[in-house]
C-alpha positions in Angstrom: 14.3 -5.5 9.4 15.7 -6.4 12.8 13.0 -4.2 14.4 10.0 -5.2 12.6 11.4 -9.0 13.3 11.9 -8.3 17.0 8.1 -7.6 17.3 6.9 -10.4 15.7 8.7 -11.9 18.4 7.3 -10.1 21.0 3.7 -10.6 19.6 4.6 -14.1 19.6 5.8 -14.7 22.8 2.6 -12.7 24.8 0.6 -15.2 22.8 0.3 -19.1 22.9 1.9 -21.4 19.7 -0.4 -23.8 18.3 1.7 -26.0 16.5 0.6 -28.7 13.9 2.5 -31.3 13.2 2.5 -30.5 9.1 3.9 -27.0 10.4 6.9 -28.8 12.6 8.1 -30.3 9.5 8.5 -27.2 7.7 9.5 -25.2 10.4 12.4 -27.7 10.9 13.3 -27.1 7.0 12.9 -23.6 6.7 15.8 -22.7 9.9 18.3 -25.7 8.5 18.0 -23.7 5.1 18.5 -20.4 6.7 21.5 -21.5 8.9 22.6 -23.4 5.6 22.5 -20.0 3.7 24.1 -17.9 7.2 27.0 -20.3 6.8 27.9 -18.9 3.2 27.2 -15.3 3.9 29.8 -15.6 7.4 32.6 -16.6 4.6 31.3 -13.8 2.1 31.0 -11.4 4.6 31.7 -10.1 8.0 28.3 -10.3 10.1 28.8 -10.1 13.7 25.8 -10.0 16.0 23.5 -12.8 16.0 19.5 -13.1 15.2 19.0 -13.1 18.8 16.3 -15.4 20.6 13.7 -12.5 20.6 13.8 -12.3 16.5 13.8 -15.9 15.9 10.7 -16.6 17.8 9.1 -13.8 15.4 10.3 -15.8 12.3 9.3 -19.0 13.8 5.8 -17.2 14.9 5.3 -16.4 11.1 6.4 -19.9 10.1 3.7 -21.5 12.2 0.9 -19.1 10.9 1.8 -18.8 7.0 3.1 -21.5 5.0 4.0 -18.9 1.9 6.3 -17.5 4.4 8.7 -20.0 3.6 9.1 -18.7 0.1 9.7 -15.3 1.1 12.4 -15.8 3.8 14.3 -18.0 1.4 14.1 -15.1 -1.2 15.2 -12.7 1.3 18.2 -14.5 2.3 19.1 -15.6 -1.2 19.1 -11.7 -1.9 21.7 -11.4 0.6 24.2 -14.1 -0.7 23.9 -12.6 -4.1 25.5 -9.0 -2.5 27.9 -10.5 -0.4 30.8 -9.3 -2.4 29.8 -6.0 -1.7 30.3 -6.2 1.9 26.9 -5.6 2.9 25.7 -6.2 6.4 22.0 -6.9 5.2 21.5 -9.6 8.0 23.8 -10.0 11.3 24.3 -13.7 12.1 26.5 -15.7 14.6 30.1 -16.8 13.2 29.9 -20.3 12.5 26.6 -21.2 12.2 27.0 -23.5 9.6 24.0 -26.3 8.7 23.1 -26.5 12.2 19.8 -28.9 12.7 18.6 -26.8 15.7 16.6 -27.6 18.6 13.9 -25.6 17.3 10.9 -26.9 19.4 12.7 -27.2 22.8 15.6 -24.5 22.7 14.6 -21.6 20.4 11.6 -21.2 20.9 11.8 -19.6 25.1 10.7 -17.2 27.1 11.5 -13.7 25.5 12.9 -12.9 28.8 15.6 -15.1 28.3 19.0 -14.0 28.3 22.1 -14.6 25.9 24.8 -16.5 26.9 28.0 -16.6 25.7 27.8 -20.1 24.7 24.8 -20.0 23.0 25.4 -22.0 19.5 28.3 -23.8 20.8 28.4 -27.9 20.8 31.7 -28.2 21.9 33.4 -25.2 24.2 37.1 -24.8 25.3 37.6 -22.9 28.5 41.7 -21.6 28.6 42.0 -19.9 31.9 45.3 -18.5 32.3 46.1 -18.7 28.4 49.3 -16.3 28.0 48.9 -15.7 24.8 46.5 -18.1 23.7 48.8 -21.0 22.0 46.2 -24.0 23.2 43.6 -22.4 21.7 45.9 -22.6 18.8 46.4 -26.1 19.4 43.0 -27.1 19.1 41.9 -24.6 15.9 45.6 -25.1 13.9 46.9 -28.6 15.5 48.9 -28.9 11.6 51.1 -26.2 12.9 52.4 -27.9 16.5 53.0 -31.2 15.9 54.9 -31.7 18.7 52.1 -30.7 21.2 51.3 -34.2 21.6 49.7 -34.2 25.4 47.0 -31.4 24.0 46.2 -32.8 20.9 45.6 -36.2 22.8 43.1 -34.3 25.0 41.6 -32.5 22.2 40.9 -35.3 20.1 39.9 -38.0 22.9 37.2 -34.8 24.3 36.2 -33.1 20.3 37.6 -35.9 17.6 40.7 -36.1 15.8 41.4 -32.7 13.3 40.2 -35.1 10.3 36.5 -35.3 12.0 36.1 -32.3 14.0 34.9 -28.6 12.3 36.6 -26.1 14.4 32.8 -23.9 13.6 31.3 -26.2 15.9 33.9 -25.1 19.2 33.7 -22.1 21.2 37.2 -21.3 22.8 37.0 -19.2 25.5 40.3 -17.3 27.0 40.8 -15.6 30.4 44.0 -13.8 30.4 44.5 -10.6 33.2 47.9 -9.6 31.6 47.2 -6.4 29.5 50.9 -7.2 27.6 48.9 -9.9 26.0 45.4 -8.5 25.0 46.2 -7.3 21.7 47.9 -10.5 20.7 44.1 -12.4 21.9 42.3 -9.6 19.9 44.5 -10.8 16.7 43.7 -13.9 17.0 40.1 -13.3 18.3 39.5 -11.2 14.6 41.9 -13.8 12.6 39.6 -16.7 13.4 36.2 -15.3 13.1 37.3 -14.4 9.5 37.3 -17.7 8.9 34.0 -18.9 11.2 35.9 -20.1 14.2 34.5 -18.4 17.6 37.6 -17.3 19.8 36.6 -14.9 22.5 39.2 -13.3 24.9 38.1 -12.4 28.8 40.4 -9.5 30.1 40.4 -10.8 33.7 41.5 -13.6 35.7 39.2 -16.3 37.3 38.9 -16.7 41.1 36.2 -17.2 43.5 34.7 -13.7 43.5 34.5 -10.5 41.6 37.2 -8.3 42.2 40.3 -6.0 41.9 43.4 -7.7 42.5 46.7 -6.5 42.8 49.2 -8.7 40.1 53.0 -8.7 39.5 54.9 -8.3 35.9 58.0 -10.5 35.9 60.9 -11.0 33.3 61.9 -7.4 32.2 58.6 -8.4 29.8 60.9 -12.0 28.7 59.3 -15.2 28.4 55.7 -13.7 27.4 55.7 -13.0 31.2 55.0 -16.9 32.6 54.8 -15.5 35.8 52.7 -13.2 36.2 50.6 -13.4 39.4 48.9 -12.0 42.1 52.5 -13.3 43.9 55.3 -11.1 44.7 58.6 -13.3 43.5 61.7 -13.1 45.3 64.2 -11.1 43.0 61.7 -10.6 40.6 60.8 -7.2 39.2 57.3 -6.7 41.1 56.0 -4.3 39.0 52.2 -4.1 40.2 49.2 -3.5 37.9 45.6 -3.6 39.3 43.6 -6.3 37.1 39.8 -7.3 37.2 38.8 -11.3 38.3 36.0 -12.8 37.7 34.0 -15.5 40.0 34.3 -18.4 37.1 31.7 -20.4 39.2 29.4 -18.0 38.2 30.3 -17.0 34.5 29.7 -21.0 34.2 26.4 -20.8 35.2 25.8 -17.7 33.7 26.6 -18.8 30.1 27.9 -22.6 30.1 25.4 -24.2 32.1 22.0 -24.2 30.0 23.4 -22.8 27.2 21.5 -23.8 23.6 23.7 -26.3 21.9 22.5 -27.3 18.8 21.8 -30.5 17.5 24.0 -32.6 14.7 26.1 -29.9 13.7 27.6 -31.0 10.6 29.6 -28.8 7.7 26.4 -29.0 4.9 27.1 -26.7 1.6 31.1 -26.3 2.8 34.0 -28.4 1.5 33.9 -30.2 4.5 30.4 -32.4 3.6 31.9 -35.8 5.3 32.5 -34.3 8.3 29.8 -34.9 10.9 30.4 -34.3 14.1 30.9 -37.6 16.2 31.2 -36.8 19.4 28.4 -35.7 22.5 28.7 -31.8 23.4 31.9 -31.4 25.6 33.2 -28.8 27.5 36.8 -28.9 28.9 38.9 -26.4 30.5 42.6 -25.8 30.8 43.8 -24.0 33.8 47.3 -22.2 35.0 47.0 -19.7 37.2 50.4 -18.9 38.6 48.9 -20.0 42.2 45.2 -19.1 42.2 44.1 -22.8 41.5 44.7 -23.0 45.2 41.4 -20.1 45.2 39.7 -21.1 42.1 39.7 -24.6 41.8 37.5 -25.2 45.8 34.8 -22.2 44.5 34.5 -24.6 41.3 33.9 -27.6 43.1 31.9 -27.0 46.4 29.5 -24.2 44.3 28.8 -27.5 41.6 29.9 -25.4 38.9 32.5 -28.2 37.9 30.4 -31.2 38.2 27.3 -29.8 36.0 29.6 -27.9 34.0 33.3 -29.5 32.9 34.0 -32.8 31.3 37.6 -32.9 31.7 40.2 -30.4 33.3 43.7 -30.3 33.1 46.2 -27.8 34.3 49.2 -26.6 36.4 49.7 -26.3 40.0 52.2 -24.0 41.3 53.3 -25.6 45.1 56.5 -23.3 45.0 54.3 -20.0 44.8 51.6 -21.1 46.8 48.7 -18.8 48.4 48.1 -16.3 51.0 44.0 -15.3 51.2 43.8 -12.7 54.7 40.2 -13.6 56.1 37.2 -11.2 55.3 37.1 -8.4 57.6 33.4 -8.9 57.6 32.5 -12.3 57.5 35.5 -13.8 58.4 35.9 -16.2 55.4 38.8 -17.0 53.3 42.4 -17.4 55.4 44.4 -20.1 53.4 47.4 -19.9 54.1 49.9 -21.9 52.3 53.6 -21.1 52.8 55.9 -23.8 51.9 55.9 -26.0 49.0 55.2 -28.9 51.1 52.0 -27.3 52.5 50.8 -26.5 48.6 51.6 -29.8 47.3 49.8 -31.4 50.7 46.7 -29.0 50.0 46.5 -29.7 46.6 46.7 -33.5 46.9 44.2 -33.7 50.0 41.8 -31.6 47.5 42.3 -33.3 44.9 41.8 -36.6 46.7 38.3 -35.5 48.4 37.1 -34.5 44.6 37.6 -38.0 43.0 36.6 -39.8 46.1 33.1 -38.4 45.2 31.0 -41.6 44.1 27.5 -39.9 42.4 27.4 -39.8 38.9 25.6 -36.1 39.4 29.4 -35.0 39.1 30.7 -36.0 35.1 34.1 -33.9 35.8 37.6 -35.6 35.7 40.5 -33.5 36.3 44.6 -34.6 36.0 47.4 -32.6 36.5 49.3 -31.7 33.2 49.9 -28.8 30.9 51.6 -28.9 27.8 54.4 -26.3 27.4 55.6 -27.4 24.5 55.3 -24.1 22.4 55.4 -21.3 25.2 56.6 -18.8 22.8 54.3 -20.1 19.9 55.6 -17.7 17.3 53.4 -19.3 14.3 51.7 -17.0 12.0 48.4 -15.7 12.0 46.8 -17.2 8.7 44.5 -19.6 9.4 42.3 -21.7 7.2 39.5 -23.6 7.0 40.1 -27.5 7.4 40.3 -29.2 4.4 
């Protein structure tokens, strides 16, 4: 089926649309329906890769040219809600892709050269760079469990709505975390929420301002779910090194944030949450701490852009009393920050800070405060999440 849908696509995309407004209509009607249907197999079922953009201009391609097609594609997905309990993986659709009123006309239908980003589908999208082992993305998908998180759930419901408005299947959380002690905790919670529709996806690398290898230090005989582990040696500490992958996050942003196909009044039709619509404009914020490499990070996201087209809000931790130390590139010379006091970090940090908000054009929609809420480092709730009633 994927196949045979894939080249509609392609036959659709070497050829021109001509669409008629009486086709628009139903074209409109026929994707809420299927996303309305996709919502109830994702609880039924697990279905894990998405109808990409190549396959849905092939269905949209036969929408435009037959009207009886209509009738067939609902039969075909009806079909596959009526084997769901078998476990079938008939279609493969995105997690959470509940009653979404798509951009049909301006955002699905593209240029079959296109490629996927990760925060394709997302309205609302959660960066957590530096999340341990994930407890703010906790915060924002369970908030009933951590009431006394009360500086995150402020952020969370002045950026996404309070928990009473907001459908966790319209957020994309999105965690960087370098520590290998912690990826199988992320892949729990990574499987535990996408049972349930919520998209939680775990980076194994740190963000800085290119792609590299980096040399990082485990700390606490493994105590403390390892708060501080970073690319810094600490005095007395254990030091064990472990070679870990960063990413440039400058460019993951404008790889998969910026552009990214965001769809359009997501509400929660045909699940038990019918009132909830969502009220608030597409947001994306990000938490950072980075045990020191927001002193590397943090410049690359603002002198690229990234930040200002990208971010809404950031908040995070600076770390004056670790500091950075960044040799200059052999070949080109760049890079050579060196910050060796507390003093010097907290100066640095201020100055940058300070040139950032100075900046008067509204081309730049980011505001970012230092603060991090610490109030469950250890988290130690269980893993059963449910569906917001």
């Amino acid at each position: 089926m994927n196949d045979k849908v894939g080249q509609m696509g392609k036959e659709v995309s070497e050829g021109h649309l001509t669409l008629k407004l009486t086709n628009i209509s139903l074209a409109i009607e026929i994707v809420c329906r299927i996303d309305q249907i996709q919502s109830e197999l994702v609880t039924k079922m697990k279905l894990a890769n998405p109808l990409n953009i190549r396959q849905r201009q092939g269905i949209l391609g036969l929408i435009f040219r037959n009207r009886s097609f209509l009738k067939n594609m609902l039969l075909f997905f009806s079909a596959g809600l009526a084997i769901a309990n078998l476990k079938s993986e008939l279609l493969a659709i995105p997690a959470g892709s509940s009653g979404y009123q798509s951009d049909i006309l301006s955002s699905r239908v593209t240029s079959s050269d296109r490629k996927e980003k990760f925060g394709d589908g997302c309205y609302h999208v959660f960066l957590d760079v530096g999340s341990n082992v994930g407890v703010h993305g906790r915060f924002l998908f369970e908030p009933q469990k951590y009431p006394n998180a009360k500086e995150a759930h402020g952020i969370f419901n002045e950026h996404f709505g309070g928990p009473e408005i907001r459908d966790n299947r319209n957020i994309c959380v999105f965690a960087f975390e370098p520590n290998p002690v912690h990826k199988e905790r992320h892949l729990q919670l990574q499987e535990a929420y996408s049972k349930v529709g919520w998209r939680y996806h775990h980076f194994a690398a740190g963000a800085g301002d290119k792609v590299e290898n980096v040399t990082f230090y485990h700390q606490d005989n493994g105590n403390n779910n390892e708060w501080g582990f970073s690319s810094s040696k600490r005095e007395g500490g254990e030091n064990i090194p472990v070679n870990v992958t960063s990413i440039r996050l400058s460019s993951w942003l404008r790889e998969h944030i910026e552009g990214r196909m965001i769809p359009q009044a997501p509400s929660d039709a045909g699940s038990k949450n019918e009132t909830k619509v969502e009220s608030k404009r597409p947001t994306v914020v990000m938490k950072f701490d980075v045990e020191g490499y927001e002193y590397i990070l943090l410049p690359d996201l603002m002198f690229t852009g990234a930040m200002c087209s990208n971010i809404d809000y950031a908040f995070g931790e600076v770390h004056p009393w670790i500091g950075a130390e960044i040799p200059p590139e052999e070949k080109t010379g760049k890079g050579g920050l060196y910050l060796r006091s507390k003093p010097e970090a907290r100066k640095y940090w201020d100055d940058l800070l300070m040139a950032f908000r100075s900046l008067r054009s509204n081309d730049c929609r980011t505001k970012i405060e230092e603060l991090d809420d610490e109030s469950y480092l250890m988290d130690g709730m269980p893993l059963d999440p449910e569906i917001q009633k």
